[in-house]
C-alpha positions in Angstrom: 126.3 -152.2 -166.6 127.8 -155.3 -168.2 126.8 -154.3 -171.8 127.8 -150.8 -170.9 131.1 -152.2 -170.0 131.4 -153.8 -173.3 131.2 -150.8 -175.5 133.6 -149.3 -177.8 133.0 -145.7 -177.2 133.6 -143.7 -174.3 131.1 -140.8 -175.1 128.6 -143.4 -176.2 128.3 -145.3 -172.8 128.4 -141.7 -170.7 125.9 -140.5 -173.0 123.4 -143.6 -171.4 123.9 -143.3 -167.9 123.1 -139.7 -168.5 120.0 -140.4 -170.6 119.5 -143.3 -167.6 119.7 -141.0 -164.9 117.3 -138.1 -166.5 115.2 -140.6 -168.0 114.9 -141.5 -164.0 114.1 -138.5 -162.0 111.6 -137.8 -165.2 109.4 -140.7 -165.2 109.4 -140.2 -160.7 107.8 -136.6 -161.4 105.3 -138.3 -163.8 104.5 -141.0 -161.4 104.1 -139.1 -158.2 101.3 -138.3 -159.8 99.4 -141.1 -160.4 97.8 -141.9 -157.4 97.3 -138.6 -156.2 96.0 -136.3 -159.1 92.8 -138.4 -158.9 91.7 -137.6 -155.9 92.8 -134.2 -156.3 90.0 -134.1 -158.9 87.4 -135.8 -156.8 88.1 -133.2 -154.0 87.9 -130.3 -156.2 84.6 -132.0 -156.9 84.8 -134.2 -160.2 82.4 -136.9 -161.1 84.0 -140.4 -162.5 83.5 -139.7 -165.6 85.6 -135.9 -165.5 88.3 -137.6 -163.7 88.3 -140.1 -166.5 87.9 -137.3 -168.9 90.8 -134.9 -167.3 93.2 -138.1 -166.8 92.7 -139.5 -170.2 93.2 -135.7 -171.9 97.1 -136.0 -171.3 97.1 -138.5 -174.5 95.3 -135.7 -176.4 98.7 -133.8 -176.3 100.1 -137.2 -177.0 98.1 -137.6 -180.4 98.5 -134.0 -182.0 102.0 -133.5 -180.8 103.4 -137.2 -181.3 103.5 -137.0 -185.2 105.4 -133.4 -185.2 107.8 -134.4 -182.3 108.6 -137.6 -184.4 109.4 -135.9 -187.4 111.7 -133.3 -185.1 113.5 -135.8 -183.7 114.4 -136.8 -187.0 114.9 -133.4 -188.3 117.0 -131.2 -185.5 117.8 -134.6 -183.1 116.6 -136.3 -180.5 118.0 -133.9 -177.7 116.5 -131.3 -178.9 113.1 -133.2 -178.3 113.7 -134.6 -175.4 114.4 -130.8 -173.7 110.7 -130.1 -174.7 109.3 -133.2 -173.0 111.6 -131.8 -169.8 110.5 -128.4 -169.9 107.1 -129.1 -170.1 107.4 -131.7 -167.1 109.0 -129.0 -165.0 106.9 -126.4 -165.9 103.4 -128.0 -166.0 102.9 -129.4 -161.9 103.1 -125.8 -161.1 100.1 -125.1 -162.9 98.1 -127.7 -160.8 99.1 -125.0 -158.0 97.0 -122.6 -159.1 94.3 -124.5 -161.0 90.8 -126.1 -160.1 88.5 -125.7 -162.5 87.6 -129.0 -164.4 88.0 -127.3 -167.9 91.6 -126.0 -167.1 92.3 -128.5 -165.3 91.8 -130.7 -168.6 93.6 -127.9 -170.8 97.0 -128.3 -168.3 97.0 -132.4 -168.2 96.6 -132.2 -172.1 99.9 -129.7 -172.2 101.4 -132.4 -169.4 101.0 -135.2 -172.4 103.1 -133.0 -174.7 106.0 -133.6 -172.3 105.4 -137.9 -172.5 105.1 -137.5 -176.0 108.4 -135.6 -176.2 110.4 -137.3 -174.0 109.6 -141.0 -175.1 109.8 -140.3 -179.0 113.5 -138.6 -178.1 114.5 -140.8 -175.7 113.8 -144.2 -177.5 114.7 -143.0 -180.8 118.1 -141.8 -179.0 118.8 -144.9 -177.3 118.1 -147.0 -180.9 120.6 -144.8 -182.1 123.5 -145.6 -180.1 122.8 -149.1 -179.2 124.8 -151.7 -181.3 122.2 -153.8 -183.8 123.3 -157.0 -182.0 122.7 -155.5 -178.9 119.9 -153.6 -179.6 116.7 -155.4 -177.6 119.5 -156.0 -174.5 120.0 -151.8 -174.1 116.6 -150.7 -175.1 115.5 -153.2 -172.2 117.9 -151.6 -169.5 117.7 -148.4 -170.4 113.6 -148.7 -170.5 114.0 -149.6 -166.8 113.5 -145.3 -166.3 110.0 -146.2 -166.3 109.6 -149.2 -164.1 112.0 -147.8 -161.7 110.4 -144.1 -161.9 106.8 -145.8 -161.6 108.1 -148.1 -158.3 109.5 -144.8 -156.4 107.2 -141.9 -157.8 103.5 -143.0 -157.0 104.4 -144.5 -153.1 106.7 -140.8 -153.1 103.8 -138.7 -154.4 101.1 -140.8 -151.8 103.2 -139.9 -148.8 103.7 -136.7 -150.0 100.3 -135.6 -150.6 99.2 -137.3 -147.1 101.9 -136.1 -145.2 102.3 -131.8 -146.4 100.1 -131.9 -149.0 99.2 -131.3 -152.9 101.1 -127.9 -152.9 104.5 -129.4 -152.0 103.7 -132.7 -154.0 103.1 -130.3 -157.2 105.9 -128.4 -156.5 108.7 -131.5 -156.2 107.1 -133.1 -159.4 107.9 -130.1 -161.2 111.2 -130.2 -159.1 112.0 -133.5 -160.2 111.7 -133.2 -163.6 114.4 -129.6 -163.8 116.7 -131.5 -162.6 116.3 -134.2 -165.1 116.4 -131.1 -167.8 119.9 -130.0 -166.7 121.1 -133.6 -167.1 119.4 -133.9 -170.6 121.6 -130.1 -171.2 124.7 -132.5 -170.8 124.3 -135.3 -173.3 126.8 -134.9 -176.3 125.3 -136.7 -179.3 127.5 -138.2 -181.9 126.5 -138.7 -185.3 124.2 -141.4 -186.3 126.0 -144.1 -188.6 124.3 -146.5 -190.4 125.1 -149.2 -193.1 122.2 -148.5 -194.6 122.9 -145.0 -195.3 122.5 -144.7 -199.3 119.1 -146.6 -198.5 118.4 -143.6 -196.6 118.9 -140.8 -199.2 116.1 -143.0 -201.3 113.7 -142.5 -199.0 111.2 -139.7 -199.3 111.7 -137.3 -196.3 108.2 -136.5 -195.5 106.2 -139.8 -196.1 102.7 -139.2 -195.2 101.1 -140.3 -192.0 98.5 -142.5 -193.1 101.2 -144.5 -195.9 103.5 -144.9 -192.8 100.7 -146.0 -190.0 99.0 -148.3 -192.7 102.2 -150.2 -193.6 102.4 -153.4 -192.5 105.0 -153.4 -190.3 102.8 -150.5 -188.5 99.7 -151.3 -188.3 99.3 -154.3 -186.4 101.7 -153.3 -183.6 99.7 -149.8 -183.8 96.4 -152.0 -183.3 97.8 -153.7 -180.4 98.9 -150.8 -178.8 95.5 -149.0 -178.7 93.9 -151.8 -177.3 96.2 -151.9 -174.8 96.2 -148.4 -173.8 92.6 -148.8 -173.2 93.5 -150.9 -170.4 96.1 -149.0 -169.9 93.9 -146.1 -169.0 91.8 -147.7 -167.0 94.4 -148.5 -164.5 96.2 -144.9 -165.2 92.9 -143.5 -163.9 90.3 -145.3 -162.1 92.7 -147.9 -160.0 92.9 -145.6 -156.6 89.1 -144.6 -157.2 88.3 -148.1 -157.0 90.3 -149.2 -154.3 88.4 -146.4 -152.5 85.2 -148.1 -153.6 85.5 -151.3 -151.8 86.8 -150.0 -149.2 90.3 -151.8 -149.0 93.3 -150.1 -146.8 95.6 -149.7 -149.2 97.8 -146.6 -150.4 97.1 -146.6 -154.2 100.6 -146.4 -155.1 101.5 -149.4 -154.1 99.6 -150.4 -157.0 101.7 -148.7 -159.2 104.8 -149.5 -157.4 104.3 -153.6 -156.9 103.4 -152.8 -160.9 106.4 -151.1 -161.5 108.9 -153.9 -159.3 107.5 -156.6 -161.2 108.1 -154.7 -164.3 111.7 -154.4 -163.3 112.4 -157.9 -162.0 110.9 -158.9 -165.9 112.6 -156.4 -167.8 116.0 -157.7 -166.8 115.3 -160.9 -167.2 114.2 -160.6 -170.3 116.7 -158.3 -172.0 119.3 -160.9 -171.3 117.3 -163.8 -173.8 115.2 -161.4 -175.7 117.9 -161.1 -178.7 118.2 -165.0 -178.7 114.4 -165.8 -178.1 112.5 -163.2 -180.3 110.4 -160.4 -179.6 107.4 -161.7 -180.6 107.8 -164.5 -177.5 107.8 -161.6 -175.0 104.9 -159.4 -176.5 102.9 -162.3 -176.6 103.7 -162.8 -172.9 103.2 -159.2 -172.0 99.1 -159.4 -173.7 98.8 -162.5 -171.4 99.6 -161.0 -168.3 97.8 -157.8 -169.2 95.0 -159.8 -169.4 95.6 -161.3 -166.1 96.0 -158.2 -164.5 92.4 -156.7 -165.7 90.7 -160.3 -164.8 91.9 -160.2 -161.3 91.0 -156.6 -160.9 87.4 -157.7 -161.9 87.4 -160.2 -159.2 89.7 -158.2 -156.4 87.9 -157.8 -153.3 91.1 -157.1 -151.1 94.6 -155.6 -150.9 96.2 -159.1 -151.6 94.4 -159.5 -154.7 95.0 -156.0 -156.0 98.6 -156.3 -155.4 98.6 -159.7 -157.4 97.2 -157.9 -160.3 99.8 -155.0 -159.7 102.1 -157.9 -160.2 101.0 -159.3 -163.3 100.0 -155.7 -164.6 104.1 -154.9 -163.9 105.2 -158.3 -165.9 103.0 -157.5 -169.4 104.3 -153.4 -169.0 107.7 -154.3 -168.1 108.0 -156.2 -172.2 105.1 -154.8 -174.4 106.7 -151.5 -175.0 110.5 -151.8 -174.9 109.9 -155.4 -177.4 107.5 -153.2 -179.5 110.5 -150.2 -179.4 112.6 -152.8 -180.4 110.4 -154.4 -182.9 110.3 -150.8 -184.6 113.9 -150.4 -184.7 114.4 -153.4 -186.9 111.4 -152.2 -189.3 112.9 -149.0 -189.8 115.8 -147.0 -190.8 117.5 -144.3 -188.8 116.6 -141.1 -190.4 112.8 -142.5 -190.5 113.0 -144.0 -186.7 111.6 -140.9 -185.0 108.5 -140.7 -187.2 108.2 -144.6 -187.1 108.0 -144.6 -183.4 105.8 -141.6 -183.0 103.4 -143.3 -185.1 103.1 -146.5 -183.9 102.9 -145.8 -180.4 100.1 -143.0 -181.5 98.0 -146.2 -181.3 98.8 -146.6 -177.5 98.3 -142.9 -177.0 95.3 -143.0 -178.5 93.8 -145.8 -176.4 94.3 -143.6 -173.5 93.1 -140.6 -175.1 89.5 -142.6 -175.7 89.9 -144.8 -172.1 88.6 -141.5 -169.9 85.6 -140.7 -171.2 84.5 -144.2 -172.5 85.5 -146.0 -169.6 84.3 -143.9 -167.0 81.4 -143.5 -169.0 81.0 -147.4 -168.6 82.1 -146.9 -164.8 79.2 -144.7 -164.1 76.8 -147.4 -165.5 78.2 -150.8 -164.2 80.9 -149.7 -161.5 84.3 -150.0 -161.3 84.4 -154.0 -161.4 83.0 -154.4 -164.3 84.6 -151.8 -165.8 87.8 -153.8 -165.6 86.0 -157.1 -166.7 85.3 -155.1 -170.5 89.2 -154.3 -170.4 89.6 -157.4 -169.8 88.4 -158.1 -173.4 90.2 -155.6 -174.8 93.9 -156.7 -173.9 92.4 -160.7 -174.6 91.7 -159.4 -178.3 95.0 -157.5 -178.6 96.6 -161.0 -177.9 94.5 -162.6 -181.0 95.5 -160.2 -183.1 99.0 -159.9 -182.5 99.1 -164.1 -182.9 97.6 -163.9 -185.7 98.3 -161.2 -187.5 102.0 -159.9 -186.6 104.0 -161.1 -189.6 103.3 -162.1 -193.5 100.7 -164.7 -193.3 99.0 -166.2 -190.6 101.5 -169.4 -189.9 104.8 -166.9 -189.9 102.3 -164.8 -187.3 102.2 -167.7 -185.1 105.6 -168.8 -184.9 106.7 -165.0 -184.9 104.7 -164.5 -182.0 105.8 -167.8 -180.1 109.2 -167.4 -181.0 110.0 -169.9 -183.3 109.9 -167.6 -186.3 111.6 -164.4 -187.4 110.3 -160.7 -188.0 109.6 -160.9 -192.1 109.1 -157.1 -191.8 112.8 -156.7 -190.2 115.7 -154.9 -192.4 118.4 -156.8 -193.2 
């Protein structure tokens, strides 16, 4: 609110608490069901690896609709973009309603994945848009706190519901949830985009090609990092409440995600406050450690004391890698390219998630849960090498860009 406080422009800081407040009730729809579409699918009689399969196949609406949205957010503006990722969210729990077979059932989550892939390209880009260059890692932070804050009250809200009345009622306040959010997102005014870099802008080809733009550089390796990542990301995004269930722990799943998501807030504002002075690189090499943490002590959890504790650390690498990678992006890109540049590189993370189900559960079905973890655990440890080594020109600007004693050499000037 401080920073909000600060800015010049009236419509500018309305136009964020807004965004903040839609950006809210969206990400609670998505979380409610988190804990509780999972064992909706093993009652309607899915094996581990169709729940992986049907979980995992919302980032296949991520991957083919990520690239288009990017380039309509760039095109007809980020509202426009952000009222598709809405009105998919409100309209898709009401299919769960009325579906139960496995195949639908994997058609419907897909369509659900449009609505992520809609509303984070709009709402990122948006937010880059209107926050001040010098301020620009300090409001991305807060205003990413939708999703830490969404993910604290939305799976614990969707666990009680679905225990107390029910998956009919829990399906029908997700999709609740989310209208609301759409009426807000009907309310934001949005000003025109100025830049200083603006006859840089009319140079630049208006339809660069997907693989020139994920194969640059300043792509690739945050791209890379991302899909291992969302490999473990998946992991946790599907099979955490299954395996809780496995070894038999009394525990309401999501308070997982919810310890996850507090300790993702509790991080986020710390770091937004130092992130501008420290580097980005510091923190996204912090947020690989602690996902690392998180899948190690999820290999070794054998109660509700140790789950939590890798809810904790699993909150603290979530609640920096994306909004410091968002914020990495921003500096590598211009704004009529940001849309595309975002949908691109965090294609990489979607994509992770898109391959998590079926490979994971696959590997779930052959050494168990436990283990399971233990491989992702390799995953997010080789993210972390290649992000210290490779993250900037050269391998010694890579280290003291990812320890923060170096600058971004692919930042704009």
């Amino acid at each position: 609110m401080r920073v909000l406080r600060a800015s010049d422009f009236q419509l500018r800081r309305d136009n964020l608490l807004v965004l903040f407040t839609a950006g809210l009730l969206y990400w609670c729809s998505i979380a409610s069901l988190l804990p509780t579409l999972p064992l909706y699918l093993d009652s309607v009689g899915a094996t581990k690896q169709q729940i992986g399969i049907v979980m995992g196949s919302f980032a296949i609406g991520l991957l083919l609709f990520r690239p288009f949205l990017g380039r309509l957010a760039d095109q007809r503006g980020r509202k426009t973009v952000l009222l598709i990722g809405m009105l998919v969210a409100a309209i898709t729990p009401v299919g769960y309603l009325v579906v139960s077979s496995i195949p639908l059932l994997f058609i419907l989550r897909a369509i659900h994945g449009i609505s992520i892939a809609a509303f984070s390209t709009g709402f990122t880009a948006l937010i880059a848009d209107l926050a001040p260059v010098e301020k620009r890692s300090e409001i991305i932070s807060y205003m990413s706190l939708v999703n830490p804050l969404g993910m604290a009250i939305g799976p614990v809200f969707g666990g009680y519901l679905q225990a107390g009345v029910g998956y009919q009622i829990l399906f029908l306040v997700a999709a609740e949830l989310a209208l609301i959010g759409l009426l807000g997102t009907l309310q934001v005014i949005i000003p025109q985009v100025q830049s200083q870099q603006q006859q840089h802008i009319n140079n630049i080809s208006k339809e660069r090609r997907f693989w020139e733009i994920l194969l640059s550089p300043r792509v690739r390796v945050p791209a890379l990092v991302l899909l291992l990542v969302g490999l473990a990301f998946g992991a946790l995004s599907s099979f955490v409440p299954l395996f809780i269930k496995s070894i038999r722990v009394d525990l309401n799943a999501g308070w997982f995600y919810s310890v996850g998501a507090l300790s993702s807030f509790i991080i986020r504002m710390l770091a937004s406050r130092i992130s501008d002075r420290l580097g980005r690189g510091l923190f996204i090499t912090f947020s690989l450690i602690s996902y690392t943490l998180a899948m190690v002590t999820l290999w070794q959890a054998n109660s509700a004391a140790s789950i939590l504790l890798a809810a904790l650390f699993e909150g603290a690498g979530g609640g920096t890698l994306i909004a410091m990678i968002a914020t990495i992006m921003a500096d590598r890109s211009l704004p009529k390219e940001r849309g595309r540049i975002f949908a691109l590189c965090i294609a990489g993370f979607d994509f992770g998630i898109a391959i998590a189900g079926p490979i994971l559960g696959f590997v779930a079905e052959q050494v168990g849960y436990r283990n399971m973890f233990g491989y992702a655990a390799c995953l997010t440890l080789l993210a972390l090498l290649l992000f210290l080594t490779q993250s900037s020109k050269g391998l010694l600007s890579s280290l003291r860009f990812a320890v923060g004693r170096g600058q971004d050499n692919y930042a704009l000037k």
